[in-house]
C-alpha positions in Angstrom: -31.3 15.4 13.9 -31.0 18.5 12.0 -33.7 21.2 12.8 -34.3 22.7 9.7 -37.6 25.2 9.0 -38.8 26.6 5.5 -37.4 29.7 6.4 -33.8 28.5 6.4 -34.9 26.2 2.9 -35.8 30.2 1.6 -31.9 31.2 2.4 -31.0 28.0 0.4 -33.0 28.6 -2.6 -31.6 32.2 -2.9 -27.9 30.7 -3.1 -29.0 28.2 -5.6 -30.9 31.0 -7.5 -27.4 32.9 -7.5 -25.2 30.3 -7.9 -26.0 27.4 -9.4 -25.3 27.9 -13.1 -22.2 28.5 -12.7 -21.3 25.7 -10.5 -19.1 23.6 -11.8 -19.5 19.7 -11.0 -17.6 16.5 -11.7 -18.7 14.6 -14.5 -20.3 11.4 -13.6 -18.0 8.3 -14.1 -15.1 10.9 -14.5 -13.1 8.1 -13.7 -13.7 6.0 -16.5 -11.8 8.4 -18.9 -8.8 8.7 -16.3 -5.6 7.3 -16.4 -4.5 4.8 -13.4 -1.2 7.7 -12.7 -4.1 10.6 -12.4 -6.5 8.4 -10.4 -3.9 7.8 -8.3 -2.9 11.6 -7.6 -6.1 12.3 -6.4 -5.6 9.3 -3.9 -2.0 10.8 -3.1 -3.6 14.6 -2.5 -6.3 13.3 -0.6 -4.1 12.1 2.4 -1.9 14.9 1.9 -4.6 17.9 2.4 -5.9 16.5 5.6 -5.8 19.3 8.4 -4.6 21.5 5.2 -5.4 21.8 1.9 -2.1 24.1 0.9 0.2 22.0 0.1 -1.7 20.8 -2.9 -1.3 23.9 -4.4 2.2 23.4 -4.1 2.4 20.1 -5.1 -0.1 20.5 -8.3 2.7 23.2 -9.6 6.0 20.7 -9.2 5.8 18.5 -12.3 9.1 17.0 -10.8 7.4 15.7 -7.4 4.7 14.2 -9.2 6.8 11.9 -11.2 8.6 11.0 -8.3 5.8 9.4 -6.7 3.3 8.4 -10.4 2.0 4.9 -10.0 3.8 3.8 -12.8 7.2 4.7 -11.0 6.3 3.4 -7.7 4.9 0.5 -9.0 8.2 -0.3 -10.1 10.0 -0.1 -7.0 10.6 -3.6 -5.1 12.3 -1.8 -1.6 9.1 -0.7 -0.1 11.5 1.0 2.3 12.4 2.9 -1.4 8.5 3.7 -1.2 7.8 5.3 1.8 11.6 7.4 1.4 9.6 8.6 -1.8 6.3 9.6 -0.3 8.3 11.1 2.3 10.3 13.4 0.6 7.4 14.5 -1.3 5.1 15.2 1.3 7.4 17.4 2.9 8.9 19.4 0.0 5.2 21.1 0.0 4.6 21.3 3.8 2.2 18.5 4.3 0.7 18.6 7.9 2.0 15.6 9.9 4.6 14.6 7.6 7.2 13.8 9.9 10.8 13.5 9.2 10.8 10.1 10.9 9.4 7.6 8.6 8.8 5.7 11.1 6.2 7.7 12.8 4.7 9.5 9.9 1.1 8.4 9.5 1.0 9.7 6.5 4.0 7.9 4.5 2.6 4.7 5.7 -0.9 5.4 5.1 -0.1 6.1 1.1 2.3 3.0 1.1 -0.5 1.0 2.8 -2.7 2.4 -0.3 0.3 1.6 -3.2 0.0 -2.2 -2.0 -3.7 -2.2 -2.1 -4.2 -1.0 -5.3 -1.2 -3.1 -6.6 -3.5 -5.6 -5.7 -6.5 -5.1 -7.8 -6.4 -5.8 -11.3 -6.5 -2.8 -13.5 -4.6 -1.1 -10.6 -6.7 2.0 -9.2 -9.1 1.6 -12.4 -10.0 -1.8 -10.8 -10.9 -0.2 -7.2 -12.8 2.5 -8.6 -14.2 -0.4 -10.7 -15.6 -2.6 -7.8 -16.7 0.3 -6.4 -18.9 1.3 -9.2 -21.0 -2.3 -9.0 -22.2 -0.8 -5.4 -25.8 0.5 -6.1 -25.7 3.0 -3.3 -23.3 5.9 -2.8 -23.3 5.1 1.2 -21.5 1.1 0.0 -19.1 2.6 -2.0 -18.0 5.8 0.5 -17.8 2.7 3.2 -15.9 0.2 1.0 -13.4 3.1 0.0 -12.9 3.9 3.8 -12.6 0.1 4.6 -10.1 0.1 1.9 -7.8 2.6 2.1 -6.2 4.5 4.9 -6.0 7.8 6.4 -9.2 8.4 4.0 -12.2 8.9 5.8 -15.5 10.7 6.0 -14.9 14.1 4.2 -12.3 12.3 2.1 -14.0 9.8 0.9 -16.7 11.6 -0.2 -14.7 14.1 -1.8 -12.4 11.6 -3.7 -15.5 9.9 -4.8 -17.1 13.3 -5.7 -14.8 14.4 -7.7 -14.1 11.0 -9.8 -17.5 11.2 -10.7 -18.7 8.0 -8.5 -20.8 9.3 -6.1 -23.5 12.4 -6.2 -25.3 12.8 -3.4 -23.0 12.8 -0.5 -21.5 15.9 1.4 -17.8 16.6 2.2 -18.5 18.6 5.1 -15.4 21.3 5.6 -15.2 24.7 7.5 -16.9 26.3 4.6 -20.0 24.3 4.9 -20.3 24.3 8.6 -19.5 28.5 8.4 -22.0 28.7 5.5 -24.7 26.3 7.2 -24.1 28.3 11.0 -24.5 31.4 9.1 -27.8 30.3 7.5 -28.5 29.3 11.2 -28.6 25.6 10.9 -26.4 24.4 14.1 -24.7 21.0 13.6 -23.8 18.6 16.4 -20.2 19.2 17.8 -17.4 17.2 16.0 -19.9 15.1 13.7 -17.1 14.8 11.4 -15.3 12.1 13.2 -18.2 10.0 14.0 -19.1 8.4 10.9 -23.4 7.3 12.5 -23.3 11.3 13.0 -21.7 12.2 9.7 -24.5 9.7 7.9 -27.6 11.5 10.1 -26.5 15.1 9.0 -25.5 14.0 5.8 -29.3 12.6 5.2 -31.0 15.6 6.9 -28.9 17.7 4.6 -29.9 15.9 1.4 -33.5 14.7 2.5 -34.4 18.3 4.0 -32.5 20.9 1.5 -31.4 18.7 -2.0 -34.8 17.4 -2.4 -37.1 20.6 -1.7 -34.4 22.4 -4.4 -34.0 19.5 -7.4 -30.6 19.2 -6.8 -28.1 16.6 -5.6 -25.7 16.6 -2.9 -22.7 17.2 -5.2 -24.0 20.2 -6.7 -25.1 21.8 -3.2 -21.7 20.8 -2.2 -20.1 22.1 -5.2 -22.1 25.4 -4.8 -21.0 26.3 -1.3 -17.6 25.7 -1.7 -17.2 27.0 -4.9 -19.0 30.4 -3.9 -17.8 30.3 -0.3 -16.8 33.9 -0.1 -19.7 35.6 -2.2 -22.3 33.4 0.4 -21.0 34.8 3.1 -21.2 38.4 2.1 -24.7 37.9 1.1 -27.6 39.1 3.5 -29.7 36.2 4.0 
């Protein structure tokens, strides 16, 4: 899939060289010292930032939007018209992409109401997702069990939900960042991979088989490393 030569491994090993003590990455099983309300958040944030990643900053600031839609809250709401009204009026108040003013068609509203009642289902409440996930032995079962689970949470979500609650490491959440950083190494990546999840898995392997494995370190922490030092990589001459 990918071709990648030892001279584009050299460009990688000087970013790690630079950058990789002071990377920071999720602890593994983060999850298990998390409340449901937090676990939950990172669910609600990771439907919002799709096509945008802004309004999160907004909406990690307003202590008052995040009780309005904490598990605990919604969880004791019967109208699940009252629900989606909720997730609504939050995901506008920050500028969500896509967040229309019509319930009705908002993909989004329904999408984190669709992902309320799941999770009202399990016992344990988001704890017992994360918790079936965990008996998964391979980071690929639990990235497609997520995805099969919830909506509007898909390839680069998944992996970087998963990521960051400390349940998967070697996976990728390709964004512009990567891609830039990867195009600038000169590694060219099929067109629109993203959204094919057989062309997602194929770069997602080359990247970890081909770059994490030569280096001694996982997918999270290259992951971690790019994004983190997005700004200094590209200034660097490599």
């Amino acid at each position: 899939m990918l071709q990648i030569s030892e001279k584009h491994l050299e460009k990688f090993r000087q970013i790690e060289q630079h950058f990789r003590s002071g990377t920071k990455v999720p602890e593994k099983n983060k999850w298990q010292s998390l409340k449901n309300n937090d676990i939950w958040l990172h669910i609600f944030a990771q439907v919002m930032v799709v096509q945008g990643s802004k309004p999160y900053e907004k909406f990690d600031k307003r202590v008052d939007l995040k009780r309005k839609v904490a598990f605990d809250s919604l969880m004791e709401v019967e109208d699940y018209r009252e629900v989606k009204n909720r997730v609504n009026e939050v995901l506008r108040a920050v500028g969500t992409r896509y967040a229309s003013s019509d319930i009705s068609k908002c993909r989004k509203t329904e999408a984190l109401a669709h992902n309320l009642k799941v999770l009202k289902g399990f016992e344990g409440g988001p704890k017992g997702l994360l918790r079936e996930l965990s008996r998964f032995s391979s980071d690929k079962q639990k990235i497609d069990c997520l995805m099969h689970s919830l909506k509007y949470i898909k390839n680069k979500g998944a992996r970087d939900l998963l990521m960051e609650l400390g349940l998967v490491r070697n996976a990728i959440a390709f964004d512009t960042r990567i891609r830039n950083v990867l195009h600038k190494i000169g590694i060219e990546t099929p067109e629109r991979f993203e959204t094919s999840s057989k062309l997602y898995d194929e770069v997602e392997n080359d990247i970890i088989s081909k770059i994490c494995v030569p280096l001694g370190i996982s997918g999270i922490e290259l992951d971690r490393m790019l994004y983190q030092n997005y700004e200094e990589i590209m200034k660097m001459k490599l």
